[in-house]
C-alpha positions as CSV (number, residue, x, y, z in Angstrom):
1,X,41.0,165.8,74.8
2,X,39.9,163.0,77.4
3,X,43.5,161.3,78.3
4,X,42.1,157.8,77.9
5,X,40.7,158.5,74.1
6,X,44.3,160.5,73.9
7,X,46.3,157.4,74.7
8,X,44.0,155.3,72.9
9,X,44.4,157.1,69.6
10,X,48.7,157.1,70.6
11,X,48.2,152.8,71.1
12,X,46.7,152.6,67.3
13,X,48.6,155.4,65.4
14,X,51.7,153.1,67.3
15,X,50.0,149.8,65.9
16,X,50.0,151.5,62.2
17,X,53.6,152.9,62.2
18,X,54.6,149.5,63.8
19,X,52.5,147.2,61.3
20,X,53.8,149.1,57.8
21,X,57.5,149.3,59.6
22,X,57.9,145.1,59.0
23,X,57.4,145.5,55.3
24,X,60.8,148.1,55.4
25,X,62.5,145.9,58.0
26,X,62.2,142.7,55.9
27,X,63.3,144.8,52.9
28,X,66.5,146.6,55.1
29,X,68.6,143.5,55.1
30,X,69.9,143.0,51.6
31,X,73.2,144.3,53.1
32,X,73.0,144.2,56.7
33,X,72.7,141.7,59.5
34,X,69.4,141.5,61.5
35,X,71.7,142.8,64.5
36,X,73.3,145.8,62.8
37,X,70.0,146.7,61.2
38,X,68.5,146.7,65.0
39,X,71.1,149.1,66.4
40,X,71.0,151.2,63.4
41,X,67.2,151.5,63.6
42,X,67.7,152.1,67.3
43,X,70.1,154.7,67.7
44,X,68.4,156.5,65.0
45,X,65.5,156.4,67.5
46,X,67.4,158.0,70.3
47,X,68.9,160.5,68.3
48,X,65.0,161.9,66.7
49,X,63.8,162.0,70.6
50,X,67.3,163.0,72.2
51,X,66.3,167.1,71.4
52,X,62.7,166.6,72.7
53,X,64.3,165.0,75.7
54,X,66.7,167.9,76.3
55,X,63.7,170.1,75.7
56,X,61.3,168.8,78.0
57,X,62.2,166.5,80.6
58,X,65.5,167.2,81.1
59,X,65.1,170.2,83.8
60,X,62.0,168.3,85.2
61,X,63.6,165.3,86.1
62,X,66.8,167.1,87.7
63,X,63.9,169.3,89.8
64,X,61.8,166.1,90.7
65,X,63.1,163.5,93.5
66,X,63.7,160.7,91.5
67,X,65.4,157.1,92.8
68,X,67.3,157.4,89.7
69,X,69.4,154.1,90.0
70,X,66.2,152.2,90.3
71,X,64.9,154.0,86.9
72,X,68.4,153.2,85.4
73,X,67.8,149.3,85.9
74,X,64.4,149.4,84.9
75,X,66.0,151.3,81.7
76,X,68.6,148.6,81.3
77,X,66.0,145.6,81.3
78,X,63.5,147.6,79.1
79,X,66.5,147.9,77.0
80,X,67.4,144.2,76.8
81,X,63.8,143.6,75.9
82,X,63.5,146.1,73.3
83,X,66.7,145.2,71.8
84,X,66.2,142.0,71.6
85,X,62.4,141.8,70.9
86,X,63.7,143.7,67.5
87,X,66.7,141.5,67.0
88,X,64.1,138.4,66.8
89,X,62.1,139.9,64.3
90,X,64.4,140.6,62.1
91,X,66.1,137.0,62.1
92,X,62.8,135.9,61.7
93,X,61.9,138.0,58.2
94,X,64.8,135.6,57.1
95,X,63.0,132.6,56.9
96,X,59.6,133.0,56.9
97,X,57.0,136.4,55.1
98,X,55.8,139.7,56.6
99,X,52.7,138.0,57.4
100,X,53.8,135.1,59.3
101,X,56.4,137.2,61.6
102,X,53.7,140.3,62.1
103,X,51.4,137.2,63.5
104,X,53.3,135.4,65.5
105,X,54.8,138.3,67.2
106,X,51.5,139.7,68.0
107,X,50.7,136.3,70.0
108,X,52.3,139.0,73.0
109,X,48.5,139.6,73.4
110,X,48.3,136.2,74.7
111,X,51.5,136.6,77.4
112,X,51.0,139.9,78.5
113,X,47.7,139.1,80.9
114,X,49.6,136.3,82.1
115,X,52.8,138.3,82.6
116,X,50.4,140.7,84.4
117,X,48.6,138.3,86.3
118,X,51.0,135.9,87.9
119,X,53.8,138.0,88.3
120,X,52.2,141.3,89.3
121,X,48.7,140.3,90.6
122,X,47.1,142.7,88.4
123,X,43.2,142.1,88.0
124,X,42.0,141.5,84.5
125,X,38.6,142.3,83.4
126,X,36.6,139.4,81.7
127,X,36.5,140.9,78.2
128,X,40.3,140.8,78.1
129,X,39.9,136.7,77.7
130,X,37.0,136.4,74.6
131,X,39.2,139.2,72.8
132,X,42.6,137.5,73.2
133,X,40.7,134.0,72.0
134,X,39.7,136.0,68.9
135,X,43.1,137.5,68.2
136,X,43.9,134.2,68.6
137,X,41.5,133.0,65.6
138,X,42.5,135.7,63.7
139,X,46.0,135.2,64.0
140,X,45.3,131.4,62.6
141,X,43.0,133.0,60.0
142,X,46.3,135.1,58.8
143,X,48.6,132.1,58.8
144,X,49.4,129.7,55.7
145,X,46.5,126.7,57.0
146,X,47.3,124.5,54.5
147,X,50.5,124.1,56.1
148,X,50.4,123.5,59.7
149,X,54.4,123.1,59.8
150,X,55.9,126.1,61.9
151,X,59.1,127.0,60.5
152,X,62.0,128.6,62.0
153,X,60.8,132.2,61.1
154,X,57.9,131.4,63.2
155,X,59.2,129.8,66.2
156,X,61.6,132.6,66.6
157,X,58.6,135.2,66.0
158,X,56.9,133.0,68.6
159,X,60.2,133.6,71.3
160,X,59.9,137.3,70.3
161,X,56.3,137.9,71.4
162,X,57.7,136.8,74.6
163,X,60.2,140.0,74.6
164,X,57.4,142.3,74.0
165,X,55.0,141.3,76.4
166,X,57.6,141.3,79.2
167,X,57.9,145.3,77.4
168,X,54.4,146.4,77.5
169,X,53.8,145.0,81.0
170,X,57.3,146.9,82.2
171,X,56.7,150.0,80.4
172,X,53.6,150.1,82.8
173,X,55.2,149.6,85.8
174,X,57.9,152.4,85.5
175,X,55.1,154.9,84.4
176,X,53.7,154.7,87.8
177,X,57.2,155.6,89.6
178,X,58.5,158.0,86.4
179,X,55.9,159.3,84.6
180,X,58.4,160.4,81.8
181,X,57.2,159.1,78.3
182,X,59.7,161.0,76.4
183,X,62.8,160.2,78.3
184,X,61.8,156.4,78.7
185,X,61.1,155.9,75.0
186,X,64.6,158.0,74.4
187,X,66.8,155.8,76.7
188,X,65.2,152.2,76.3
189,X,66.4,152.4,72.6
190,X,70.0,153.9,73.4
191,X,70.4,151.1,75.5
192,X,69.0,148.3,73.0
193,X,71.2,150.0,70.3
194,X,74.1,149.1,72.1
195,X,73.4,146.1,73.5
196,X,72.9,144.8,70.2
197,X,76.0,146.6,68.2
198,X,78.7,144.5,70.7
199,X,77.3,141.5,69.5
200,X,76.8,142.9,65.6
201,X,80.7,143.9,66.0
202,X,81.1,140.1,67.1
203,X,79.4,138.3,64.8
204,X,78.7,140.1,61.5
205,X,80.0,142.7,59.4
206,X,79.5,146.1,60.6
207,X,80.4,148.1,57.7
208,X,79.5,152.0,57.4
209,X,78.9,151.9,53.6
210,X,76.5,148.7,53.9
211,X,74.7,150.6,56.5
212,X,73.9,153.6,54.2
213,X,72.7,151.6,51.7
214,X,69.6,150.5,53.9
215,X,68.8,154.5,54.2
216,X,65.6,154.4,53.5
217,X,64.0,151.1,55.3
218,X,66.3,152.5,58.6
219,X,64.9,156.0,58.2
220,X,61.7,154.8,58.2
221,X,62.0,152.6,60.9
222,X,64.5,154.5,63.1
223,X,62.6,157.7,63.2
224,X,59.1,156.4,62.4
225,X,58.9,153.0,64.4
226,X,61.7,153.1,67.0
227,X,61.6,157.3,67.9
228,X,57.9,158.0,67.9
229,X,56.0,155.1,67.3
230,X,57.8,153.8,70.9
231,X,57.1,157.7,72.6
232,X,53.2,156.8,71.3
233,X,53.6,153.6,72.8
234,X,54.6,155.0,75.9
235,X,51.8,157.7,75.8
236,X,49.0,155.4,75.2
237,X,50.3,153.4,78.0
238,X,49.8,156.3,80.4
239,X,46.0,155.6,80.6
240,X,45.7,151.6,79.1
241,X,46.0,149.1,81.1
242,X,48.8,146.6,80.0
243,X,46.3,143.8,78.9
244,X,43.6,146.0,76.6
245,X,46.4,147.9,75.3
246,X,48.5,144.8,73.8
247,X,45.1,143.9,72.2
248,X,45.0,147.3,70.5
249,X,48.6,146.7,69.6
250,X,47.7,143.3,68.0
251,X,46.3,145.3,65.1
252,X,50.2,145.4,63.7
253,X,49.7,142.2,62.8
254,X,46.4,142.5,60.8
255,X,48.0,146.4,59.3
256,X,51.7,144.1,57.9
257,X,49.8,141.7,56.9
258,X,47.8,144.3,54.1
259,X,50.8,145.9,54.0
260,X,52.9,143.1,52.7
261,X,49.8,142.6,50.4
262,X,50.1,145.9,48.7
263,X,53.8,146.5,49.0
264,X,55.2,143.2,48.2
265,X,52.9,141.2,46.3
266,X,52.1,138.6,49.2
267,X,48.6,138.1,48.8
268,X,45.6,137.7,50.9
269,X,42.8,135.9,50.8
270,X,39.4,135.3,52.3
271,X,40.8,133.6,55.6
272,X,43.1,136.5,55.8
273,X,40.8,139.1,55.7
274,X,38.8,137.3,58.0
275,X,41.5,137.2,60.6
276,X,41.9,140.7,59.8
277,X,38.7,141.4,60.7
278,X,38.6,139.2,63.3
279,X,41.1,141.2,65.4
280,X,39.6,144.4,64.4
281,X,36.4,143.2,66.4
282,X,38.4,141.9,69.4
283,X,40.3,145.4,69.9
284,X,37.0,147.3,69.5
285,X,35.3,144.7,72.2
286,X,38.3,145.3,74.3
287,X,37.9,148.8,75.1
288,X,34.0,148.8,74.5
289,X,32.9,146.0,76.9
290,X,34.9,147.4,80.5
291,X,33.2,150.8,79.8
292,X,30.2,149.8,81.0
293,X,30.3,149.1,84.8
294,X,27.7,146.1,85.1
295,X,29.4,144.4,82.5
């Protein structure tokens, strides 16, 4: 298989896990705090990929001539931002729908050509800009427009988009110096996991038996959405640039937004799905329009 169409299919199977994964994490906190449920979900992660880790890379990496203390602090900030890009979006399910949160966080597709851009110099192809303005429309399209008022849930889903595009554009970067998808997507969410557990321990109740009675939502979304949907994330970042992929990413929003529909009753109507399709179009343009070299 072509290794763009390979991480291109990773990018969208990762936007599908991560879309119908807020629907379990708004429903995982009858019990929990949003912190516990993060590091639960997160060292769940680590533990589905630790074997494939062992398995592959482990030897590799020993073999290969790695600056492995750079790594480790690229690790450690990937960490924090994964951590608490997570952390965000659960305190955000608290006060406002699926819908809303899966939006707003989305709005990363605006940051992350910026992030690219001024910090990194990174050229970005014209197509990027019409796309992002459509995600844009769409996103609106998706919100409640008869009430302009952005609640807390939103502003915080707003400061979380932040976290992730900071992710996507730093995922990039390390590929280029460790071209380890399976050990990155392992170690980012051991680290989040505990860097959100010493604050749980501080400031909410961390109880064993409360924690097993969110099974299923933190099966779902620690094996599903933090193991493999973050090693896909990391594979379809091997051949994406950071700009068109977090457009392709975007589609979680439009995916919880159906999903919260179907699952949990919150329905959608003809601006919806015409946001929906909105983004749709603008991830398709995306990857279409740069193709073509006298575009």
């Amino acid at each position: 298989m072509n290794s763009k169409i390979f991480s291109l299919s990773c990018a969208i199977i990762t936007s599908f896990i991560w879309g119908t994964a807020f629907v379990a994490q708004d429903m995982g906190m009858d019990h929990i705090g949003p912190l516990t449920f993060t590091s639960a979900r997160l060292f769940l992660g680590f533990l589905t990929l630790l074997p494939f880790f062992l398995y592959f890379d482990l030897k590799k990496i020993k073999q290969g001539n790695y600056n492995l203390k750079r790594i480790l602090v690229y690790l450690i900030f990937i960490g924090f931002l994964i951590a608490y890009g997570n952390a965000l979006q659960q305190y955000a399910l608290l006060y406002t729908d699926v819908a809303n949160t899966a939006v707003f966080t989305v709005l990363y597709v605006v940051f992350v050509p910026f992030v690219s851009y001024f910090f990194f110099s990174k050229n970005i192809h014209w197509s990027v800009w019409p796309s992002i303005l459509m995600c844009l429309l769409g996103g609106f399209c998706l919100t409640e427009i008869n009430n302009v008022t952005v609640r807390l849930g939103d502003s915080i889903a707003l400061l979380n988009a932040i976290f992730w595009s900071f992710h996507i554009v730093f995922i990039s970067k390390l590929l280029k110096e460790f071209n380890f998808p399976l050990t990155i997507a392992a170690f980012q969410c051991l680290i989040g996991s505990i860097l959100t557990f010493i604050p749980a321990l501080i400031t909410e109740e961390v109880i064993i038996s409360n924690i097993l009675l969110e099974y299923k939502e933190i099966l779902y979304v620690g094996i599903l959405s933090s193991g493999f949907a973050f090693l896909l994330q990391v594979f379809g970042q091997q051949n994406l640039g950071p700009a068109p992929v977090a457009i392709i990413f975007s589609l979680e929003g439009a995916i919880a937004a159906i999903a919260g529909w179907l699952i949990l009753d919150q329905f959608l109507n003809e601006i919806k799905i015409l946001g929906i399709i909105l983004i749709i179009i603008a991830v398709i343009l995306s990857q279409i329009l740069p193709i073509y070299k006298r575009v």
